[in-house]
C-alpha positions as CSV (number, residue, x, y, z in Angstrom):
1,X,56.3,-16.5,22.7
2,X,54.5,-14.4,25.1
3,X,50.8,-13.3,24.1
4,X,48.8,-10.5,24.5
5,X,46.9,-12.2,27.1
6,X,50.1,-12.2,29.2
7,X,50.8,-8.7,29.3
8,X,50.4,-6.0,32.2
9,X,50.2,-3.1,30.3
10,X,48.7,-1.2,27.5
11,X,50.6,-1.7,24.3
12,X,49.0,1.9,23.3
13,X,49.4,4.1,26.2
14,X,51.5,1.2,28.7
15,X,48.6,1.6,31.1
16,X,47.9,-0.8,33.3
17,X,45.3,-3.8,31.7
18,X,42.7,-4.7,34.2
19,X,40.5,-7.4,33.4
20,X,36.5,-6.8,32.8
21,X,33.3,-7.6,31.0
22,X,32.8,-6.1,28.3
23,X,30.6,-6.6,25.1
24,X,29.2,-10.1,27.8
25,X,33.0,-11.5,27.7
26,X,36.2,-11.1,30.0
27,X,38.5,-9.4,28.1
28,X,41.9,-7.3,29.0
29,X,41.6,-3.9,28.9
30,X,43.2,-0.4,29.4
31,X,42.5,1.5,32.6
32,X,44.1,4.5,31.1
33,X,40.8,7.2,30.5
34,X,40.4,7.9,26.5
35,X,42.9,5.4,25.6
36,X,39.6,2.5,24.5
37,X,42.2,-0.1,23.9
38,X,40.6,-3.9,24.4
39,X,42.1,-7.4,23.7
40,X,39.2,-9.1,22.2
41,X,41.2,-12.5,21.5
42,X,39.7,-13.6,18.6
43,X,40.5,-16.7,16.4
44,X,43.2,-16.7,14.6
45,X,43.0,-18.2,10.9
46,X,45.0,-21.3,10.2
47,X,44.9,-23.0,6.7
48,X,44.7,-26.7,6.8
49,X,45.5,-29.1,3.6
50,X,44.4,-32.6,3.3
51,X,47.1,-33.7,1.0
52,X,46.4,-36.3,-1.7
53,X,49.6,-37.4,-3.5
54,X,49.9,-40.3,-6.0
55,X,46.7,-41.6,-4.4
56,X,47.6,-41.6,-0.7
57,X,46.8,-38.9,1.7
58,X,50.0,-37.4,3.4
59,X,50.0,-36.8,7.2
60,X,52.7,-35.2,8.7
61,X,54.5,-35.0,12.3
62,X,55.7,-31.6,13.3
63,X,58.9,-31.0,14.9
64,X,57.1,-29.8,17.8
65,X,54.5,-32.2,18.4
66,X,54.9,-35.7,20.4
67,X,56.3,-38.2,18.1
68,X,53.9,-40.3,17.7
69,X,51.5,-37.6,16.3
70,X,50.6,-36.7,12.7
71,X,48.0,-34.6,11.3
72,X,47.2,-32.7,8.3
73,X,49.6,-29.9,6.6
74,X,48.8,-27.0,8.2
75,X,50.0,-23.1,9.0
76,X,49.0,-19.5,9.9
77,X,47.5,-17.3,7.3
78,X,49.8,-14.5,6.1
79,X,49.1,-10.9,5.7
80,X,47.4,-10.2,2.4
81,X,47.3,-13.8,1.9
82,X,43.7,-16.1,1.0
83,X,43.3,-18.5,2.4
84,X,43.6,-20.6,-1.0
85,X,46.7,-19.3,-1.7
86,X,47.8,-20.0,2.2
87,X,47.1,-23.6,2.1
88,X,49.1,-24.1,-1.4
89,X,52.3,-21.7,0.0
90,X,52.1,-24.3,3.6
91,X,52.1,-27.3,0.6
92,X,54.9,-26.2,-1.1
93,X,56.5,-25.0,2.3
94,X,56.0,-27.7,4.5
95,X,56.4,-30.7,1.7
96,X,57.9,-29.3,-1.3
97,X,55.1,-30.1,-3.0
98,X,53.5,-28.1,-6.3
99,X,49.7,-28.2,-5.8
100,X,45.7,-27.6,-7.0
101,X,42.8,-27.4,-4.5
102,X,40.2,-29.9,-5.8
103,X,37.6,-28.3,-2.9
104,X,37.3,-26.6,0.3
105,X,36.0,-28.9,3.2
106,X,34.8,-26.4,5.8
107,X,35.9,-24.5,8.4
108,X,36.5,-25.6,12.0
109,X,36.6,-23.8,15.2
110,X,40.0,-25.2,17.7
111,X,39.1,-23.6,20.8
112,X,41.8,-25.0,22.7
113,X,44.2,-23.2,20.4
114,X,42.3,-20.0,20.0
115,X,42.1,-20.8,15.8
116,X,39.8,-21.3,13.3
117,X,40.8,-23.9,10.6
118,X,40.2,-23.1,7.3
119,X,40.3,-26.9,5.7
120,X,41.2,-27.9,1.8
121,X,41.7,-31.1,0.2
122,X,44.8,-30.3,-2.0
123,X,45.9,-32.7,-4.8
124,X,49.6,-32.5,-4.9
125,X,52.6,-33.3,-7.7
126,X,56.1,-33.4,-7.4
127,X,58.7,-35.5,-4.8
128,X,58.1,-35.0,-1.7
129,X,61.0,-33.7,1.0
130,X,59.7,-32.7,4.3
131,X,60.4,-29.1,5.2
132,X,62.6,-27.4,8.6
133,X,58.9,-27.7,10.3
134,X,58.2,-31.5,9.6
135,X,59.7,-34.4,11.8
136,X,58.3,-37.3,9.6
137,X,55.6,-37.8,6.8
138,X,53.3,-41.1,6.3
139,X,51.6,-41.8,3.4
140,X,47.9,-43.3,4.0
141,X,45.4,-44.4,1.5
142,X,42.1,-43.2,1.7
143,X,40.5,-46.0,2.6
144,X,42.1,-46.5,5.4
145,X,42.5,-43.5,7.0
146,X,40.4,-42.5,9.7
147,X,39.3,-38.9,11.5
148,X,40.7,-38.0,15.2
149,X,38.6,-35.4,17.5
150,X,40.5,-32.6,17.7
151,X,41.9,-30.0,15.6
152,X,42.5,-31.2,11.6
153,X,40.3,-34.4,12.4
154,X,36.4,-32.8,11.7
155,X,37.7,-32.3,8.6
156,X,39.1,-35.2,8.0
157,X,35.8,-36.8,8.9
158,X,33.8,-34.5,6.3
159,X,35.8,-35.7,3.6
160,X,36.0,-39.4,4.5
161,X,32.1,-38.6,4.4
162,X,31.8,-36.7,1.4
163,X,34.4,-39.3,-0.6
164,X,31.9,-42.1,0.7
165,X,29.0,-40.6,-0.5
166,X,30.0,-40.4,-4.2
């Protein structure tokens, strides 16, 4: 998939983009006079769901990740979607699961991936069949489940924190 941030040209006027400071960051943008088009980059919103089902937590491996990696359900936020109803649609995509948000754990910045992770812990009901997207799910019980540093894992953290503290 080729990004914005790959293109030559304008896709208003098909000008010529030329790199430049602008607003104190390096952004793309038109050279074409009037045209005031600028690709500012900014995050994109992904939904992320820490699953609980029948008293485990639910990590899952994508089809596109290494193998050996698993991480929270997550997914890009849809036009006219909430987030809320985001997360639950990814759920019920990605797991076939029915569920209820019990709260919302934060929000993360990913830099590395240009996103910003909007994080719920999801109870979920139903049998679960991994989706098209998912490689591989592993169930994990709470207790043992510990927080990586990247990506899903800050939020993982907070809620291992939060479930302690109660």
């Amino acid at each position: 998939m080729t990004t914005l941030a790959e293109y030559r040209f304008c896709p208003r006027c098909a000008a010529p983009l030329s790199d430049r400071i602008i607003n104190d960051g390096a952004r793309r943008a038109c050279t074409a006079e009037g045209c005031g088009f600028v690709y500012w980059d900014n995050p994109v919103p992904v939904v992320a769901a820490l699953v609980e089902h029948e008293g485990a937590i639910v990590l899952a491996s994508n089809v596109d990740w290494p193998e050996h990696l698993y991480g929270l359900i997550t997914g890009f936020l849809e036009k006219n979607e909430t987030p809320e109803q985001g997360v639950l649609r990814e759920v019920r995509e990605e797991l076939n699961l029915d569920g209820r948000i019990a709260s919302l754990i934060g929000l993360y910045p990913f830099p590395r991936m240009n996103q910003l992770i909007v994080a719920f812990h999801v109870v979920a009901e139903g049998t679960l069949v991994p989706g098209e997207e998912i490689r591989a799910t592993k169930r994990i019980a709470p207790e043992k489940l510990r927080p990586w540093d990247f990506g899903t894992g800050p939020a993982v953290r907070d809620w291992l924190a939060r479930r302690q503290e109660r």
